[in-house]
C-alpha positions, 0 to 999 in steps of 0.5 A: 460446487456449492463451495463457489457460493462462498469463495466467490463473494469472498474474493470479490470483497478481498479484491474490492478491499484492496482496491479501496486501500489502494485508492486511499493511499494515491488520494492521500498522497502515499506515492508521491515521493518516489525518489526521496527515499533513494536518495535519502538513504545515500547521503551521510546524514542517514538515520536508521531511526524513523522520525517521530 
């Protein structure tokens, strides 16, 4: 039982730093683009290396 004393702050900060991860990306604008990649992979001009 003495083990909860560390397992339980521990998941709350993991948990917290996801949330904080998750918030970051919808404020700058990580998901907005939900259909673009779809389609940009099936058209001809399709380039397997990133741009830069």
């Amino acid at each position: 039982m003495d083990i909860l004393v560390f397992l339980i702050p521990i998941s709350l900060f993991l948990g917290g730093f996801g949330l904080a991860a998750f918030l970051w990306a919808m404020h700058n604008r990580q998901f907005d683009d939900l259909k673009g990649d779809a389609n940009r992979i099936l058209t001809k001009d399709f380039d397997y290396k990133p741009k830069q």
